[in-house]
mmCIF file of the C-alpha atoms, coordinates in Angstrom:
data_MODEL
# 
_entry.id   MODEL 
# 
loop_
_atom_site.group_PDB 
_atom_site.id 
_atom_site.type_symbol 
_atom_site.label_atom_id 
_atom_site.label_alt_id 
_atom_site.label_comp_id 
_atom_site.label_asym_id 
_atom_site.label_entity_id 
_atom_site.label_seq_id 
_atom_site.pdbx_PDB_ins_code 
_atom_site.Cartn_x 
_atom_site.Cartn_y 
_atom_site.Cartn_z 
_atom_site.occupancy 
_atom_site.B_iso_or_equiv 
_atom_site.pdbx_formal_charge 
_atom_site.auth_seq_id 
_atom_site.auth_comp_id 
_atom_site.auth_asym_id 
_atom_site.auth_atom_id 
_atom_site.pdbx_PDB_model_num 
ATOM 1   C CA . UNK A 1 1   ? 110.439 102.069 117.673 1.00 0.00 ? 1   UNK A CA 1 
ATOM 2   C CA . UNK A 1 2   ? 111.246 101.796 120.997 1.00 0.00 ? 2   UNK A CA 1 
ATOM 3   C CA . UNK A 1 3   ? 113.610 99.590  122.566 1.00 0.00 ? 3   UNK A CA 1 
ATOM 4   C CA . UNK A 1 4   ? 112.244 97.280  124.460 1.00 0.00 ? 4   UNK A CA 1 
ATOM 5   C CA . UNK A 1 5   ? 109.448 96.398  121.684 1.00 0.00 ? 5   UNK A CA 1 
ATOM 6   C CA . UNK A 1 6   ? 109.484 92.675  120.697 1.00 0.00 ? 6   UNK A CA 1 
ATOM 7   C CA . UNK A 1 7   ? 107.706 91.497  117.871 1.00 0.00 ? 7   UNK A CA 1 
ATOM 8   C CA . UNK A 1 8   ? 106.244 87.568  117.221 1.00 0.00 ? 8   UNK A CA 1 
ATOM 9   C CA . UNK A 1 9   ? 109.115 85.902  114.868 1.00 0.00 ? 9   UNK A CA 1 
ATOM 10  C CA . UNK A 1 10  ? 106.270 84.814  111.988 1.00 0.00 ? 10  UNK A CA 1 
ATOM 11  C CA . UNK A 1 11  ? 105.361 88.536  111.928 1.00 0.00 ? 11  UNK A CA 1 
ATOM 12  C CA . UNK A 1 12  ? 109.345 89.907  112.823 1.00 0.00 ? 12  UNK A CA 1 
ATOM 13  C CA . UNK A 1 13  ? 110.028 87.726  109.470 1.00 0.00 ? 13  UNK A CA 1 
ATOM 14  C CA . UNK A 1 14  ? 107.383 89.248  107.281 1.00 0.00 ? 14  UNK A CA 1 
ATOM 15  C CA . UNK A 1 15  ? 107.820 92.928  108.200 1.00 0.00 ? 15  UNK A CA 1 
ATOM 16  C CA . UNK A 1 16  ? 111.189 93.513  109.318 1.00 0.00 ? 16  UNK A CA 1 
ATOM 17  C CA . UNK A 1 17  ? 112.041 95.010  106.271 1.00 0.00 ? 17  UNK A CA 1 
ATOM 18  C CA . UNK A 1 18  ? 109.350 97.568  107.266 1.00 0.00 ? 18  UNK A CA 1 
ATOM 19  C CA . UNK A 1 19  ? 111.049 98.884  109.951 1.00 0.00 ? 19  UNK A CA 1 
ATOM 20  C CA . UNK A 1 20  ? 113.954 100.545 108.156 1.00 0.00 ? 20  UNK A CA 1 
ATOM 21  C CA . UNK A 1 21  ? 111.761 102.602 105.597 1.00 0.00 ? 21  UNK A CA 1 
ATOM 22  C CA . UNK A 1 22  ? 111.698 106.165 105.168 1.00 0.00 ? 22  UNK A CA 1 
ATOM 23  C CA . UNK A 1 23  ? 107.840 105.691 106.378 1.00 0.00 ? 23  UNK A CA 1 
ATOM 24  C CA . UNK A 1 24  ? 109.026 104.255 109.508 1.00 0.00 ? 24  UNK A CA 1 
ATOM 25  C CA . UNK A 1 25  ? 111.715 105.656 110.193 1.00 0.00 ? 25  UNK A CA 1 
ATOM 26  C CA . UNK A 1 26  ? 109.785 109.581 110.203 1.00 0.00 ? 26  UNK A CA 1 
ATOM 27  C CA . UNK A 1 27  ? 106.958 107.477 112.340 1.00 0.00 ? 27  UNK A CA 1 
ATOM 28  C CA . UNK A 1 28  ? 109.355 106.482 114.610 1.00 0.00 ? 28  UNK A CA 1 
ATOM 29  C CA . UNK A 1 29  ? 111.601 109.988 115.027 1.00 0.00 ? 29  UNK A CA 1 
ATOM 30  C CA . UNK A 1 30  ? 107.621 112.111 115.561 1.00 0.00 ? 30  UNK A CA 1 
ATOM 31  C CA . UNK A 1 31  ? 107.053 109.507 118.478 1.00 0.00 ? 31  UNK A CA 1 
ATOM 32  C CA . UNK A 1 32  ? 110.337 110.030 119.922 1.00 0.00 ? 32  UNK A CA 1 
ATOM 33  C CA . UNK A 1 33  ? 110.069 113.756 119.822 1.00 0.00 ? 33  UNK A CA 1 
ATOM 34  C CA . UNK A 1 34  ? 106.083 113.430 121.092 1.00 0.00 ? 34  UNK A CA 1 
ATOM 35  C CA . UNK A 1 35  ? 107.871 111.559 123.979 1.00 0.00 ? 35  UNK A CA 1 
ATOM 36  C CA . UNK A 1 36  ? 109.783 114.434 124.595 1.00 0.00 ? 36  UNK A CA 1 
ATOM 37  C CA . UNK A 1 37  ? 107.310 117.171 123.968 1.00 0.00 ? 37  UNK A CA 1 
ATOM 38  C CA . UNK A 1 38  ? 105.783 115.070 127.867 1.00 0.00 ? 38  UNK A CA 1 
ATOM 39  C CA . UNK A 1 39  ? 103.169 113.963 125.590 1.00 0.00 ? 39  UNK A CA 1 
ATOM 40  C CA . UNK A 1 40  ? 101.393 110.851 126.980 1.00 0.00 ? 40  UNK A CA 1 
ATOM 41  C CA . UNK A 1 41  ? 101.689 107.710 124.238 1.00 0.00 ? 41  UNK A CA 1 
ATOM 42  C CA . UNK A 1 42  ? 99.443  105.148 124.215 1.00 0.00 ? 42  UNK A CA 1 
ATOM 43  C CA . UNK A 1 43  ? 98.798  102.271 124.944 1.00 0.00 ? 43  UNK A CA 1 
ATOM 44  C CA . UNK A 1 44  ? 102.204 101.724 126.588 1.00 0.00 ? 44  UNK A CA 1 
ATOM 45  C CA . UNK A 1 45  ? 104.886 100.740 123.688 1.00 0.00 ? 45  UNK A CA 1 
ATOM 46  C CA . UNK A 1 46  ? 104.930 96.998  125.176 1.00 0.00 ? 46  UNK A CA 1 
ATOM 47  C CA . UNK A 1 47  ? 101.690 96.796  123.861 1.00 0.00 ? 47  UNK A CA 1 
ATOM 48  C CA . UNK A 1 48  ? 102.077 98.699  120.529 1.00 0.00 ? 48  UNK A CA 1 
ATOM 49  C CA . UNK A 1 49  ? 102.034 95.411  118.957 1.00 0.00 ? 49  UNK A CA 1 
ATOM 50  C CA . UNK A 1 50  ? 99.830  93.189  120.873 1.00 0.00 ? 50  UNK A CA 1 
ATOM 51  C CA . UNK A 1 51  ? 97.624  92.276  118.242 1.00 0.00 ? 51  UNK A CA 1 
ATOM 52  C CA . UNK A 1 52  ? 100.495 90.722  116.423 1.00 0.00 ? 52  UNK A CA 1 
ATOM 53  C CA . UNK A 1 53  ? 102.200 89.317  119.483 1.00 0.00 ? 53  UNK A CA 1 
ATOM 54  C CA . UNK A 1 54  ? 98.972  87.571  120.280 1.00 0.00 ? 54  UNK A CA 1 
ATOM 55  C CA . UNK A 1 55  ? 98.213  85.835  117.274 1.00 0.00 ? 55  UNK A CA 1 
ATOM 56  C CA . UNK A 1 56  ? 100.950 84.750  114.867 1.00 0.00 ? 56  UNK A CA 1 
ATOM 57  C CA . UNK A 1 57  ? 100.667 84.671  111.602 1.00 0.00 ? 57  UNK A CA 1 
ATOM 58  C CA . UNK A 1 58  ? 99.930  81.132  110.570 1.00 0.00 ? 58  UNK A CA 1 
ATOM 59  C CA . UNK A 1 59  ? 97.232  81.369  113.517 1.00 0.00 ? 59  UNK A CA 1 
ATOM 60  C CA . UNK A 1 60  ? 94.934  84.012  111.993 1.00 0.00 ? 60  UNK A CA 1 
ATOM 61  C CA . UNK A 1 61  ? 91.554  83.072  111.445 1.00 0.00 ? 61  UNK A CA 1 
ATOM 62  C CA . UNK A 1 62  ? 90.125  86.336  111.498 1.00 0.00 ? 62  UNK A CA 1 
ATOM 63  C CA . UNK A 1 63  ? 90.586  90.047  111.289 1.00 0.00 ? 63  UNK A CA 1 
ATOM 64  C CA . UNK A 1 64  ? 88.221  93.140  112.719 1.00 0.00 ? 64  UNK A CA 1 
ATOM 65  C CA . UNK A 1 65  ? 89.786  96.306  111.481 1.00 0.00 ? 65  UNK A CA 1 
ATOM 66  C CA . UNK A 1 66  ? 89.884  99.369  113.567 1.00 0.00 ? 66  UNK A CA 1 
ATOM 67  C CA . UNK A 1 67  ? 90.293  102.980 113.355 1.00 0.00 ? 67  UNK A CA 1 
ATOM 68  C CA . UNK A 1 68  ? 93.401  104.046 116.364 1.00 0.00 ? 68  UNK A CA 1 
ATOM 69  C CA . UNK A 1 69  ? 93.246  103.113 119.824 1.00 0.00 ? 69  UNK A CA 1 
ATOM 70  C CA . UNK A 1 70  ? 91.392  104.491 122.932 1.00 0.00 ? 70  UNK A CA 1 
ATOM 71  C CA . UNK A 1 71  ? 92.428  108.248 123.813 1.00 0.00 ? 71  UNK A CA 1 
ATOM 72  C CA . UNK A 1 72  ? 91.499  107.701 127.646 1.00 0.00 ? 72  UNK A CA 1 
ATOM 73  C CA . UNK A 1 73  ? 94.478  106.365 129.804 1.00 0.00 ? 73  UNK A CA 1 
ATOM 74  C CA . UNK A 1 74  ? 94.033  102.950 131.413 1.00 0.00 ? 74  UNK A CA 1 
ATOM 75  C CA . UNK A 1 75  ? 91.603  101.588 128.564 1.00 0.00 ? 75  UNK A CA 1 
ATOM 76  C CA . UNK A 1 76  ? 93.718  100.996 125.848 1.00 0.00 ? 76  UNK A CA 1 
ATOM 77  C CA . UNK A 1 77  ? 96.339  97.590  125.497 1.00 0.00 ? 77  UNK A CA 1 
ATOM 78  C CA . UNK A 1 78  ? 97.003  97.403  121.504 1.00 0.00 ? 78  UNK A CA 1 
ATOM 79  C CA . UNK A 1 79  ? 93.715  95.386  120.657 1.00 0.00 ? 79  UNK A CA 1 
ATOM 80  C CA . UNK A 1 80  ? 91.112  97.281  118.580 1.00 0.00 ? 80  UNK A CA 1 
ATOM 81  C CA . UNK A 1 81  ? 87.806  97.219  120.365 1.00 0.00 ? 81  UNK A CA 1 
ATOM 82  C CA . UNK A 1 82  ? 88.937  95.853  123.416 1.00 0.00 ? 82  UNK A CA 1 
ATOM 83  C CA . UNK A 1 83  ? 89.832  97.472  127.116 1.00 0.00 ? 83  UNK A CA 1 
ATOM 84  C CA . UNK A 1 84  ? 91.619  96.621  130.028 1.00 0.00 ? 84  UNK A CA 1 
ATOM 85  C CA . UNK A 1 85  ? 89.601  94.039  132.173 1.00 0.00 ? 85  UNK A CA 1 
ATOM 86  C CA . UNK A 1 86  ? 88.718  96.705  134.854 1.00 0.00 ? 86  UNK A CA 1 
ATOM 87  C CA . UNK A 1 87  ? 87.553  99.539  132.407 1.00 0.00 ? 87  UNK A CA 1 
ATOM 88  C CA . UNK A 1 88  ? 83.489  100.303 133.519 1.00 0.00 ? 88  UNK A CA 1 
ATOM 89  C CA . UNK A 1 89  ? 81.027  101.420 131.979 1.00 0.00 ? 89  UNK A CA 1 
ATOM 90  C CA . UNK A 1 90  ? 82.225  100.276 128.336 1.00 0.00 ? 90  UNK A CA 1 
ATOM 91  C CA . UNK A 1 91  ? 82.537  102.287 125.382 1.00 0.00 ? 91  UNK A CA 1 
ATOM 92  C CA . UNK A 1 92  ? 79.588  102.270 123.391 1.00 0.00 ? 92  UNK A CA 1 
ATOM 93  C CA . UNK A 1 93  ? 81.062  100.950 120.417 1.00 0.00 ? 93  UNK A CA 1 
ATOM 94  C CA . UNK A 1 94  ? 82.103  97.705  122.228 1.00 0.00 ? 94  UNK A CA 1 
ATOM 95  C CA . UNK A 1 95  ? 78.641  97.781  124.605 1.00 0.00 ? 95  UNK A CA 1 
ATOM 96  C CA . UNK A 1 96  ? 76.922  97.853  121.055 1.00 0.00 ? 96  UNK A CA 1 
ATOM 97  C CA . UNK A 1 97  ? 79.452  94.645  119.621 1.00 0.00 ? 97  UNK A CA 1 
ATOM 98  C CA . UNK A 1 98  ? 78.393  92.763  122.872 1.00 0.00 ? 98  UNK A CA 1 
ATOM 99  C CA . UNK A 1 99  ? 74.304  93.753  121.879 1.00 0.00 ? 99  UNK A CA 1 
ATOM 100 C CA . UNK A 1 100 ? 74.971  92.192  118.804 1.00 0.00 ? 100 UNK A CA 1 
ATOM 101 C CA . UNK A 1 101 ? 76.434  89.339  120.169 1.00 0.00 ? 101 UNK A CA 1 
ATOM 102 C CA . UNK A 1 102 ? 73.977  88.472  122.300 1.00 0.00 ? 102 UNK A CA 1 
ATOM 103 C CA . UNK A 1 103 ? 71.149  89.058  119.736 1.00 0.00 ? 103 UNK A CA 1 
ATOM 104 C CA . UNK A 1 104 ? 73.156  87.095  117.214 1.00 0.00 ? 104 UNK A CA 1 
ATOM 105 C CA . UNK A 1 105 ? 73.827  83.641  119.354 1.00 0.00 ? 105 UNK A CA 1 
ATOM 106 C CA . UNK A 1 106 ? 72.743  84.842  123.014 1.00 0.00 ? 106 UNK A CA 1 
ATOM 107 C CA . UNK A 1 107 ? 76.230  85.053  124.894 1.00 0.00 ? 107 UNK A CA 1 
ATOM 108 C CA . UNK A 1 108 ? 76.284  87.697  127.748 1.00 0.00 ? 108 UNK A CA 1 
ATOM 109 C CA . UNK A 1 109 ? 79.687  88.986  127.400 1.00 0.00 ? 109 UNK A CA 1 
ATOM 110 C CA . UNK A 1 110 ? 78.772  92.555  128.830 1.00 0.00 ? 110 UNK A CA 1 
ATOM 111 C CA . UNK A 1 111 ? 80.647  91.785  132.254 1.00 0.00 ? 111 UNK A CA 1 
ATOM 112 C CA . UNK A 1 112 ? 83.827  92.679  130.329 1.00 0.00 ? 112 UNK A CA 1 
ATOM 113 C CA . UNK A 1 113 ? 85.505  94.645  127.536 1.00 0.00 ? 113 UNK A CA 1 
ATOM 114 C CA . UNK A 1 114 ? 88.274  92.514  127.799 1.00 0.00 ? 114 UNK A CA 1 
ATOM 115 C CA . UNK A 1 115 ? 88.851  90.659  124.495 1.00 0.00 ? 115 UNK A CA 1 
ATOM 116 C CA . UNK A 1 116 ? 92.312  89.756  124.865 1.00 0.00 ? 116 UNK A CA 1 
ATOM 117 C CA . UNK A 1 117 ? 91.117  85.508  124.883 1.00 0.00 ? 117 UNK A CA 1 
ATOM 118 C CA . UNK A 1 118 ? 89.431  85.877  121.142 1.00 0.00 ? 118 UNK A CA 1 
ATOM 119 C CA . UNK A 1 119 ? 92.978  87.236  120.255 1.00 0.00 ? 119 UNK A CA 1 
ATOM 120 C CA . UNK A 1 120 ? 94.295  84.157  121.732 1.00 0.00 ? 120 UNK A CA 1 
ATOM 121 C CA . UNK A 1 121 ? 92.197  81.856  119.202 1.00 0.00 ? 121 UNK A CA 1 
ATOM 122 C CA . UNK A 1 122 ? 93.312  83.508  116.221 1.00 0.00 ? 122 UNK A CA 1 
ATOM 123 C CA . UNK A 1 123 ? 90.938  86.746  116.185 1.00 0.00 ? 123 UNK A CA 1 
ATOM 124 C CA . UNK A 1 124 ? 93.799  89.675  115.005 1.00 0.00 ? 124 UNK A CA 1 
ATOM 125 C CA . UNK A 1 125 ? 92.169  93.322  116.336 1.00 0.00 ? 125 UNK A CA 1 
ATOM 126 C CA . UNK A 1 126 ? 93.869  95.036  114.286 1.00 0.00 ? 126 UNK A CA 1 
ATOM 127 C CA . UNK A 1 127 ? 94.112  99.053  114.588 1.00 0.00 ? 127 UNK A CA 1 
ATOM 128 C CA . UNK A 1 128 ? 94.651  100.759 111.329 1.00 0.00 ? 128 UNK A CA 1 
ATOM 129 C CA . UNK A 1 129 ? 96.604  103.139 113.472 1.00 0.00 ? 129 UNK A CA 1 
ATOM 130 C CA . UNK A 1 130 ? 98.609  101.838 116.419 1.00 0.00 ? 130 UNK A CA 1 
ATOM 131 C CA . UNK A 1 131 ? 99.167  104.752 119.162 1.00 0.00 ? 131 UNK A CA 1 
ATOM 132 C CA . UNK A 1 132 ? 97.651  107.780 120.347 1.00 0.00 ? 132 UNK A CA 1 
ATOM 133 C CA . UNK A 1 133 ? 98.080  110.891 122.023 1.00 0.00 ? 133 UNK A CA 1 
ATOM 134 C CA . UNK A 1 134 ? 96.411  110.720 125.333 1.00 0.00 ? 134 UNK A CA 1 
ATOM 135 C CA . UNK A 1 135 ? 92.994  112.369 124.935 1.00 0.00 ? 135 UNK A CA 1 
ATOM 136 C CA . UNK A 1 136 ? 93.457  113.117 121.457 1.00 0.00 ? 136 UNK A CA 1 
ATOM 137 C CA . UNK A 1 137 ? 91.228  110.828 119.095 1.00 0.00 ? 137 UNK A CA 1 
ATOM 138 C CA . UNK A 1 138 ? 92.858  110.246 115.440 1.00 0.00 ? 138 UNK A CA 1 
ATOM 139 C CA . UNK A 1 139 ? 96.269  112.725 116.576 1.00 0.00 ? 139 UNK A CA 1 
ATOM 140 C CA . UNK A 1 140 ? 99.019  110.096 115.338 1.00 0.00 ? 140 UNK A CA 1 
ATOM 141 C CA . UNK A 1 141 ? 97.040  109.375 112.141 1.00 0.00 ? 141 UNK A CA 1 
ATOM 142 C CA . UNK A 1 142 ? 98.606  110.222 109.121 1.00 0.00 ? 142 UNK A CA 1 
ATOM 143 C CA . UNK A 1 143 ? 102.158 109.684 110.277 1.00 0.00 ? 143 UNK A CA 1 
ATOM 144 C CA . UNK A 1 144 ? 102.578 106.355 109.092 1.00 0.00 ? 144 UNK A CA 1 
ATOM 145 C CA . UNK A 1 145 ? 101.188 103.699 111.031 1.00 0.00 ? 145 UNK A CA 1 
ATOM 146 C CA . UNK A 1 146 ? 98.527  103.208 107.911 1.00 0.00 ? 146 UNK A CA 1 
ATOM 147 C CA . UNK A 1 147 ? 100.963 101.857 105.636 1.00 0.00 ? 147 UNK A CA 1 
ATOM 148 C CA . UNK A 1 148 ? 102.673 99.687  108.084 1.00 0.00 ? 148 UNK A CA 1 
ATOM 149 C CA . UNK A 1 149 ? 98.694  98.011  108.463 1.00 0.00 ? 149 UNK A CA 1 
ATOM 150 C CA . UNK A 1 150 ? 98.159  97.981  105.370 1.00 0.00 ? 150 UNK A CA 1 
ATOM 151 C CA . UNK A 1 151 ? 101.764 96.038  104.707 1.00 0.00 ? 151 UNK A CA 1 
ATOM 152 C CA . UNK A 1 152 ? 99.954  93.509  107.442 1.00 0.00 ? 152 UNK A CA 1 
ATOM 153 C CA . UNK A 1 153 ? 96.606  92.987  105.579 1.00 0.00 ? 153 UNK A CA 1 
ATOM 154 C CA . UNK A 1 154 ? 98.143  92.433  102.639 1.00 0.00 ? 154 UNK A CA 1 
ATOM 155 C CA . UNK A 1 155 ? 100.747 89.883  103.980 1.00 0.00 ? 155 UNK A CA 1 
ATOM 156 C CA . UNK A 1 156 ? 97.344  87.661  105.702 1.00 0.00 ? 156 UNK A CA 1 
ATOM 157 C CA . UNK A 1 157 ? 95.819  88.432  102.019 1.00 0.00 ? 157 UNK A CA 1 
ATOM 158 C CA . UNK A 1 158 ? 98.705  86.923  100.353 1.00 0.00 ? 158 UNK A CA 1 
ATOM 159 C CA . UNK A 1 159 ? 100.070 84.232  102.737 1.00 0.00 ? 159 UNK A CA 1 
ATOM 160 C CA . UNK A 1 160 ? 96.376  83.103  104.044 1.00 0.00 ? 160 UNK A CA 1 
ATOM 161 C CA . UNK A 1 161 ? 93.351  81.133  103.292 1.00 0.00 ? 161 UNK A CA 1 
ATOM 162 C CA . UNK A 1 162 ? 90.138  81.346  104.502 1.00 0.00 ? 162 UNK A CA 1 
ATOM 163 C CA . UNK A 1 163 ? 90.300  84.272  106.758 1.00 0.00 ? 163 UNK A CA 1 
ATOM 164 C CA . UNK A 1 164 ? 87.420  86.116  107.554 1.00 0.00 ? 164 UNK A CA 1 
ATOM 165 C CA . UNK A 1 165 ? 88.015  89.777  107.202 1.00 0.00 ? 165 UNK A CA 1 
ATOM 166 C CA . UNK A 1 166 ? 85.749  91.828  109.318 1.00 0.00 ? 166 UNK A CA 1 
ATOM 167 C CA . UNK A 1 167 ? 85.027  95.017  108.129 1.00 0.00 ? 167 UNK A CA 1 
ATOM 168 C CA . UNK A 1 168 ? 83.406  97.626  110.259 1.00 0.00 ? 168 UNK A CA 1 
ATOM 169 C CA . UNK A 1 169 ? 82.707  101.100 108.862 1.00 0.00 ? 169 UNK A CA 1 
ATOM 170 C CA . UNK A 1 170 ? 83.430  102.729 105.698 1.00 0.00 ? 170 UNK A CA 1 
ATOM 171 C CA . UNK A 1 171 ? 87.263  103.500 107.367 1.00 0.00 ? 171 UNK A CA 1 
ATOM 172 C CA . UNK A 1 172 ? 87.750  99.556  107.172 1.00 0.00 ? 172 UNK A CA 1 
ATOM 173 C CA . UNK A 1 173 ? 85.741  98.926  104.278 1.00 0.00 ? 173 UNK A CA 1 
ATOM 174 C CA . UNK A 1 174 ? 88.393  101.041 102.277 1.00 0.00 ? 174 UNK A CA 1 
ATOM 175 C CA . UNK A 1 175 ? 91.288  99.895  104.376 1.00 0.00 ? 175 UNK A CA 1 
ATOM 176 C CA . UNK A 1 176 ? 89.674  96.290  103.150 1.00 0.00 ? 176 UNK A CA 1 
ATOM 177 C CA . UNK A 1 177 ? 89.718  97.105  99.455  1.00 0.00 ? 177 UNK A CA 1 
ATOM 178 C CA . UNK A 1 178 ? 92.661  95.165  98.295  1.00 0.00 ? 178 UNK A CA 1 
ATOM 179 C CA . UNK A 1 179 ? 91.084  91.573  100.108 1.00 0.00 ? 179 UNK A CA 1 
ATOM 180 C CA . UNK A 1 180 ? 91.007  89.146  97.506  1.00 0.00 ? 180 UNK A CA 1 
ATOM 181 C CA . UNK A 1 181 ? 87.120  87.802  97.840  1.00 0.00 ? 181 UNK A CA 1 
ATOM 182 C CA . UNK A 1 182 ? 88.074  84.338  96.251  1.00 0.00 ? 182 UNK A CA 1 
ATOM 183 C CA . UNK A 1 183 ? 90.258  83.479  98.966  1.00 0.00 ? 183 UNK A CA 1 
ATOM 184 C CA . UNK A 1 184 ? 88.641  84.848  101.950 1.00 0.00 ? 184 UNK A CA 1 
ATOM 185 C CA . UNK A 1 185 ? 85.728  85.818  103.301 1.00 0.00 ? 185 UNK A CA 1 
ATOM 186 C CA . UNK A 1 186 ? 84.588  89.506  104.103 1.00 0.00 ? 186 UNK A CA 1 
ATOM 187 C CA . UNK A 1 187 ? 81.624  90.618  106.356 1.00 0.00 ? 187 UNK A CA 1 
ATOM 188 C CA . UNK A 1 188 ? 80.502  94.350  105.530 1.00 0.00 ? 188 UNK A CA 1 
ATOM 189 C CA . UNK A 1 189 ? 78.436  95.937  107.845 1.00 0.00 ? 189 UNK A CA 1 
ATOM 190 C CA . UNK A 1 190 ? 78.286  99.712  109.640 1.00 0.00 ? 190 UNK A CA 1 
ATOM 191 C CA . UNK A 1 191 ? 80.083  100.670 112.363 1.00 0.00 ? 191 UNK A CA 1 
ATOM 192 C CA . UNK A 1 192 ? 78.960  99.803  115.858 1.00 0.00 ? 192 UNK A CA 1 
ATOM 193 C CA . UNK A 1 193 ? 79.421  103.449 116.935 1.00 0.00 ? 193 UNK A CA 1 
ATOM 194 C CA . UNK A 1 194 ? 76.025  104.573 118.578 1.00 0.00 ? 194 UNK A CA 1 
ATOM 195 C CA . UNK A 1 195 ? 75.957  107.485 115.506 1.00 0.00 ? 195 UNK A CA 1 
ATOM 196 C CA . UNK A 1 196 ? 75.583  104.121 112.741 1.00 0.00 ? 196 UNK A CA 1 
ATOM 197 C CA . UNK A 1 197 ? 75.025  101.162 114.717 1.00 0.00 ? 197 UNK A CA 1 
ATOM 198 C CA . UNK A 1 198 ? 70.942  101.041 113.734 1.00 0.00 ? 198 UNK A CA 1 
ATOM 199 C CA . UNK A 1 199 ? 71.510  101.762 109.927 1.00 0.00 ? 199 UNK A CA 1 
ATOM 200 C CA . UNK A 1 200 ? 72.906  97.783  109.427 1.00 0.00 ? 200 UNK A CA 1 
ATOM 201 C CA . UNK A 1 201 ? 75.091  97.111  112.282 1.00 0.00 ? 201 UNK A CA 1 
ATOM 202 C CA . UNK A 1 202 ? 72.273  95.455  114.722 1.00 0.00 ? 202 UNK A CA 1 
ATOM 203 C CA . UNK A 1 203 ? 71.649  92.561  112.902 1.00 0.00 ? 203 UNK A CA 1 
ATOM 204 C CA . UNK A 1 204 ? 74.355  91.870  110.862 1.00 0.00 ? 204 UNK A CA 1 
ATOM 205 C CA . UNK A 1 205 ? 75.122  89.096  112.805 1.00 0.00 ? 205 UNK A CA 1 
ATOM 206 C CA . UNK A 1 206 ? 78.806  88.863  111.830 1.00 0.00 ? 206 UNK A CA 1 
ATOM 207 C CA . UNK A 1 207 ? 79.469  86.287  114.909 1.00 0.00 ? 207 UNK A CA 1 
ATOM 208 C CA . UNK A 1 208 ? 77.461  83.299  113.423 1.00 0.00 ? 208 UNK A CA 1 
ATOM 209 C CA . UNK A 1 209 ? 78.467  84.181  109.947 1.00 0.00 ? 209 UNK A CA 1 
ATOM 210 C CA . UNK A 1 210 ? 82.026  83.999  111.100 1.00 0.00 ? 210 UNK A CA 1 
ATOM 211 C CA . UNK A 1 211 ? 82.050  80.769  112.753 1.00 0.00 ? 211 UNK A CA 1 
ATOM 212 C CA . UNK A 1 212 ? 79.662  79.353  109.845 1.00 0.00 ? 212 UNK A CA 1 
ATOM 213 C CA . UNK A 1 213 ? 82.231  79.943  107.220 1.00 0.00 ? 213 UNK A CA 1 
ATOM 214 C CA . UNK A 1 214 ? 85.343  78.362  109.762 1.00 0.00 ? 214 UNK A CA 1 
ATOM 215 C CA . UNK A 1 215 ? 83.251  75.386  110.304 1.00 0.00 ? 215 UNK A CA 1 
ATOM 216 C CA . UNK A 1 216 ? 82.475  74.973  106.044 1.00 0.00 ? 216 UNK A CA 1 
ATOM 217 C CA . UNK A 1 217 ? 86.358  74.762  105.873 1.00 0.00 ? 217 UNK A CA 1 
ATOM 218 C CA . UNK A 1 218 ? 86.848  72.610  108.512 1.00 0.00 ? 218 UNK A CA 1 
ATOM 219 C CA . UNK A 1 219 ? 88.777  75.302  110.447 1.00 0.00 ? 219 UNK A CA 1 
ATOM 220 C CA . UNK A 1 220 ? 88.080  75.648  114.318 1.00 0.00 ? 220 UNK A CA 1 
ATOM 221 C CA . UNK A 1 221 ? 85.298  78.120  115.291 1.00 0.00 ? 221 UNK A CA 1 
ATOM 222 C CA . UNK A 1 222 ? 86.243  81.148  117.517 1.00 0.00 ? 222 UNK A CA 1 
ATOM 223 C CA . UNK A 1 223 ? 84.358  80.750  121.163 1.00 0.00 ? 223 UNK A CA 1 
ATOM 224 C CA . UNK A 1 224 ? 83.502  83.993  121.615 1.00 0.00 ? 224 UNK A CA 1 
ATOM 225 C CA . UNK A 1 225 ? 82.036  84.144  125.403 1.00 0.00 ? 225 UNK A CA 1 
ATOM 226 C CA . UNK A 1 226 ? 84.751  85.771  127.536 1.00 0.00 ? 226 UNK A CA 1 
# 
């Protein structure tokens, strides 16, 4: 990875042992010779691990699974879902996450795409897949990132209670299969991609079912109005 990359101590502690692996290792050596290829990375590698640098581990309440990040420069900063706070119009996926939001417990949130402050209460937006080549959906997947996210759920599946897993899409639903159910809590729905978002999505209403379950354990809701 590159050098100037610093990763959270809880989560430096639980997967440093990651980063010398023959899996990371080849992950790391394709990016470096991407890099030099004048390929365009992103997001930027300061933010390769924003998710994790937001939210330690002992702070994770609850995790939305994504697929890899936004292709088009300037949108992108290492939170699934989420874009830079001057990014307009908004993807669709995320305009359709703010429809349900409002339909679900009537906060506006379509002013922004910016979800950087649910990270900050213990919301992990977790990409299955970390970086991407500039206008190139899905190029870096395959090369490793997977099982490095998949070392991640199953640390917050082992080390965690009552997180609520959030799983959008049949990509996170299998990404999602190891989640022990007795432990935590995991909302199914389809993806909020205009091509599924009316086949289950709309109406799901993963936002109050969220904060019901925190609020049965006693555990501090997520405010989710930016």
């Amino acid at each position: 990875m590159e050098k100037n990359i610093k990763l959270e101590p809880s989560w430096l502690e639980t997967l440093k042992d990651e980063f010398n692996k023959p899996y990371m290792l080849d992950l790391k050596a394709f990016l470096v010779e991407e890099k030099r290829k004048g390929k365009k990375i992103l997001p930027k590698g300061s933010l390769w691990f924003n998710a994790l640098n937001s939210t330690p581990l002992n702070r994770v309440k609850v995790v939305i699974l994504g697929q890899d990040p936004y292709p088009t420069i300037g949108h992108s900063h290492g939170l699934c879902f989420s874009v830079l706070p001057d990014v307009k119009p908004l993807p669709k996926s995320l305009l359709n996450i703010d429809k349900e939001l409002f339909d679900d417990l009537g906060i506006d949130n379509f002013h922004t795409g910016y979800l950087q402050p649910w990270v900050n209460q213990g919301v992990l937006l977790l990409n299955a897949v970390l970086t991407v080549e500039a206008g190139k959906s899905n190029s870096h997947q395959g090369r490793g990132w997977e099982i490095f996210t998949d070392k991640i759920i199953e640390i917050i599946n082992s080390r965690c209670e009552n997180v609520v897993f959030i799983l959008w899409g049949s990509y996170a639903q299998k990404k999602g299969v190891s989640i022990d159910t007795n432990r935590h809590l995991i909302i199914k729905s389809p993806h909020p991609s205009p091509l599924s978002a009316y086949r289950g999505f709309f109406g799901s209403r993963p936002f109050s079912r969220t904060n019901n379950f925190l609020a049965s354990k006693n555990i501090p809701i997520i405010d989710w109005k930016l």
